[in-house]
MIDRENPA-857704 format. One record per residue (C-alpha): residue number from 1; residue in three letters; x, y, z. Coordinates in nm, 4 decimals. Each point is the difference from the previous one (the first is absolute). Last residue first. Layout:
BEGIN
(node NUM, "ALA", (X, Y, Z))
...
//
This chain:
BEGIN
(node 116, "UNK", (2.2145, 5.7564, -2.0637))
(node 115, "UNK", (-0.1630, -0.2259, 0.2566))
(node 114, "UNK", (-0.2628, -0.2810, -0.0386))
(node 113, "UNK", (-0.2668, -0.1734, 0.2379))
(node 112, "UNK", (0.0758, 0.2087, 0.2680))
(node 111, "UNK", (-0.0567, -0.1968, 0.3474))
(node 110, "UNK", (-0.2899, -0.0560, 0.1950))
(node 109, "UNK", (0.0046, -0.2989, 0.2282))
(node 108, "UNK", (-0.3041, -0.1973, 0.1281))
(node 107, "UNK", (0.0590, -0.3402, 0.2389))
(node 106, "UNK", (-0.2609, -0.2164, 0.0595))
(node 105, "UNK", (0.0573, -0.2537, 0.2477))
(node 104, "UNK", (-0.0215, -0.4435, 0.1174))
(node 103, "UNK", (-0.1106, -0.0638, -0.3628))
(node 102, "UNK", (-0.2416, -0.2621, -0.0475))
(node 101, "UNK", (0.1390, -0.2750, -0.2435))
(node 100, "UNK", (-0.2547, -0.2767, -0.1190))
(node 99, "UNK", (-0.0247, -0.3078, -0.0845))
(node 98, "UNK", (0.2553, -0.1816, 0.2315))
(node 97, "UNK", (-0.0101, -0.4102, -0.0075))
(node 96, "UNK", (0.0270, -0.2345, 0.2599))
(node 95, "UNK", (0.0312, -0.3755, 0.0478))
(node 94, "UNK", (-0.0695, -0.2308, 0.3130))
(node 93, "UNK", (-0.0199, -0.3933, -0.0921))
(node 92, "UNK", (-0.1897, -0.1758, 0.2791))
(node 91, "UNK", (0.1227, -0.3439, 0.1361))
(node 90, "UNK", (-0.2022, -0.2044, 0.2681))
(node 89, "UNK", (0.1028, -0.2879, 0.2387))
(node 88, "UNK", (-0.2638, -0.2356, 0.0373))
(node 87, "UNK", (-0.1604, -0.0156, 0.3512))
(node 86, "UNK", (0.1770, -0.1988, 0.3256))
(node 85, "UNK", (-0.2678, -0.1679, 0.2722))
(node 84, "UNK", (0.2260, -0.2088, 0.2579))
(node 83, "UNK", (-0.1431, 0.2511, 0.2940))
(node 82, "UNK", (0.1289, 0.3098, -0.1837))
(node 81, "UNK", (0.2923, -0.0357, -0.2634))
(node 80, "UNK", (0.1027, 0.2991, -0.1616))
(node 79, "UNK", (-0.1398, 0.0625, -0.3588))
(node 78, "UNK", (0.2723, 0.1881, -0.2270))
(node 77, "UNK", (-0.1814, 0.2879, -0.1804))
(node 76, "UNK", (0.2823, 0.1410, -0.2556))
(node 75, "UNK", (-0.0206, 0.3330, -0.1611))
(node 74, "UNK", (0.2104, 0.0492, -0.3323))
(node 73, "UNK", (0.1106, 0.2580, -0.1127))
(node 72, "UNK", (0.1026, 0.2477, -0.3485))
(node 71, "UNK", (-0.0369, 0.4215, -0.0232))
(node 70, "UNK", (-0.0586, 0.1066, -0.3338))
(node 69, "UNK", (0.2549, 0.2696, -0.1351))
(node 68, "UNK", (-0.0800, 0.3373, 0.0998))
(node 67, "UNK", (0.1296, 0.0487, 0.3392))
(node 66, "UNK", (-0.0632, 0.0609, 0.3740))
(node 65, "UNK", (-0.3754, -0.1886, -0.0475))
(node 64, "UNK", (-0.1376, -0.0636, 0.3513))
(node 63, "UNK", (-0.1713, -0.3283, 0.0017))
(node 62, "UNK", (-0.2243, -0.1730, 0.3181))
(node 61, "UNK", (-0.1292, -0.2894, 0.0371))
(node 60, "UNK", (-0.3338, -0.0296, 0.2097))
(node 59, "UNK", (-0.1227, -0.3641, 0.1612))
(node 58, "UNK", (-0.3672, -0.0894, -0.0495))
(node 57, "UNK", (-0.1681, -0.2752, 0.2322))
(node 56, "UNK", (-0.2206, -0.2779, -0.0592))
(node 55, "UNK", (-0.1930, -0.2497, 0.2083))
(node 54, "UNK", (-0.0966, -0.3529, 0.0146))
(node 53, "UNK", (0.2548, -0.0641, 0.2896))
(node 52, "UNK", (0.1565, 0.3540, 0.1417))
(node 51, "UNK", (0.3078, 0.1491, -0.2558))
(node 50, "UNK", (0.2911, 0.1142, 0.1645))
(node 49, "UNK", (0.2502, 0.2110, -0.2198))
(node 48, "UNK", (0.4041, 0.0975, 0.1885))
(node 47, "UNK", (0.1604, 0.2351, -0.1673))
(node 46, "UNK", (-0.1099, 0.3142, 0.1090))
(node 45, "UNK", (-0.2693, 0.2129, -0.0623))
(node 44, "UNK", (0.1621, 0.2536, -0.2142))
(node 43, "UNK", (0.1645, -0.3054, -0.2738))
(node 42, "UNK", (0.2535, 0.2115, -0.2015))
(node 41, "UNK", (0.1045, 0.0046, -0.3656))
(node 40, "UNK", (0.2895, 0.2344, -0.1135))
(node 39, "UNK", (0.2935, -0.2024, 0.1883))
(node 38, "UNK", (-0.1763, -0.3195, -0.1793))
(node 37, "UNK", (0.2023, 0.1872, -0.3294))
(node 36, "UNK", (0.1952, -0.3739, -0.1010))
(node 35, "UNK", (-0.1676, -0.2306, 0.1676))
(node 34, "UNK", (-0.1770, -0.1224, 0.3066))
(node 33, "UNK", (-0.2574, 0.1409, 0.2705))
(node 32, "UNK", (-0.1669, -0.2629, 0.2580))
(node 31, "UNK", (-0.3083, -0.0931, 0.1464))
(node 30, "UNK", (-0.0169, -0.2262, 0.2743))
(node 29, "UNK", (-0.3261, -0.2089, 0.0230))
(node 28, "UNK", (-0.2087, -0.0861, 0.2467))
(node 27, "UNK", (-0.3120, -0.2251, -0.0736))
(node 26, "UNK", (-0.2675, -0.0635, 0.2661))
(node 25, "UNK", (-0.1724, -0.3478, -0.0291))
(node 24, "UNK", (-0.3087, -0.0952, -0.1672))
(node 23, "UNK", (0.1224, 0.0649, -0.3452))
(node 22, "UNK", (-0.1089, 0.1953, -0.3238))
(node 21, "UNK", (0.2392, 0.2730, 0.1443))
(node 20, "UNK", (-0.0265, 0.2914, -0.2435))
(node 19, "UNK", (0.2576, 0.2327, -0.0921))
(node 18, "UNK", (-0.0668, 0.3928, -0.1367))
(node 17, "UNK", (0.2928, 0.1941, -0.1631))
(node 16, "UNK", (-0.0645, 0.4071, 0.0627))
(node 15, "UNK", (0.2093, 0.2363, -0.2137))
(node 14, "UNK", (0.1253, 0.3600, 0.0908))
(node 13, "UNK", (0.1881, 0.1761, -0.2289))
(node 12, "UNK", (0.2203, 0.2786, 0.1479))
(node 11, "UNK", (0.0878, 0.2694, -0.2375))
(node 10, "UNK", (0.3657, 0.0934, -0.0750))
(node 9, "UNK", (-0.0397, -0.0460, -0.4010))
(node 8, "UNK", (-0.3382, 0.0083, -0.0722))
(node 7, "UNK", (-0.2403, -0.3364, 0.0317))
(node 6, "UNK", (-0.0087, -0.3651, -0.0705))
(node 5, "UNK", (0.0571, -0.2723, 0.2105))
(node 4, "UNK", (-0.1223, -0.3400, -0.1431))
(node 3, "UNK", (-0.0045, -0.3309, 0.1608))
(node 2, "UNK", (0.1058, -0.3244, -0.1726))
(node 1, "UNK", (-0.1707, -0.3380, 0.0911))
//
């Protein structure tokens, strides 16, 4: 599954990634950053994602964009064992892309155009 970031260059894109525990035993998974620009991704909440039996939760991601070429990760779910009950370990592909440039000032200058 690949998740898509895409605002101006120094925004921060937020992105929600919802799990689902078909199970009757609590899941906990710990969720984990990886590649090449992971610096620029962040988890706010923290790392660590319980999810109660037959219910569903929603972890955010976030991206800040610090340049213009697109932003590659990975984020990594590894289930921890609780009571002898371990979930699947899940992969989601993080990329970003920058549309648009806002600009951080507007400068005017007057100056002679042409001189004798």
């Amino acid at each position: 599954n690949t998740i898509e970031f895409t605002g101006s260059l120094h925004a921060t894109v937020v992105k929600q990634v919802r799990l689902k525990n078909p199970s009757v035993k609590t899941l906990v998974y710990n969720a984990t950053l990886v590649g090449r620009d992971a610096g620029d991704f962040s988890l706010p909440k923290g790392n660590t994602v319980t999810i109660a039996p037959k219910r569903q939760t929603s972890i955010n991601v976030e991206f800040t964009s610090r340049f213009l070429h697109p932003a590659e990760a990975v984020l990594l779910l590894i289930s921890k064992n609780v009571g002898g009950i371990g979930g699947a370990t899940l992969t989601f592909s993080l990329k970003s892309e920058v549309k648009h440039l806002e600009p951080a000032d507007i400068l005017k200058c007057k100056s002679p155009c042409y001189e004798l």
